[in-house]
C-alpha positions, 0 to 999 in steps of 0.5 A: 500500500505504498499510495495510502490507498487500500485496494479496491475490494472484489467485487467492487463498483466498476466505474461507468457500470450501472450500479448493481450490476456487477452483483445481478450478474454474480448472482444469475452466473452462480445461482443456475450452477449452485444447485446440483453441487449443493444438492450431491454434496447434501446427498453425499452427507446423508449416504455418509451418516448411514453408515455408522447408524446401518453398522449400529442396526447390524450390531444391535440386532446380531449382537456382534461386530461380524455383520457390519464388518461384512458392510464395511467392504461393501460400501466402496464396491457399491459406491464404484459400480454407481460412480462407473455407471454416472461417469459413462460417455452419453450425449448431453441434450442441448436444451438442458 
């Protein structure tokens, strides 16, 4: 800061713009996008937190540790299958 001057804070007015416009188009680029991450990443927390209450329900009704062990290998071979199955080659429609 050798002027005295802080620098100018993202996002701030640009000069000759019409006010507020730089926050509409932040607002309309980042709002149609949000969504499906904000959604898979909810989703993931919800498969995540199953877990340990599924291990929890095997353990209770078996009254061992054998059955949810047999769960633990399982997750991982289940999650691949599905992400190989949603990471497949196929045309994307235009007017999505």
């Amino acid at each position: 800061m050798i002027s005295g001057r802080a620098p100018p804070k993202s996002g701030a007015h640009t000069p000759g713009a019409p006010q507020g416009s730089h926050d509409r188009d932040e607002r309309a680029r980042h709002g149609r996008t949000a969504g499906p991450p904000a959604a898979a990443q909810g989703l993931g927390y919800l498969a995540a937190a199953t877990g340990p209450l599924a291990v929890g329900l095997v353990h209770g009704a078996t009254g061992g540790w054998r059955g949810g062990l047999v769960l633990l290998p399982a997750v991982p071979v289940a999650q691949a299958v599905a992400g190989m199955a949603a990471a497949r080659p196929r045309p994307v429609d235009a007017a999505a």
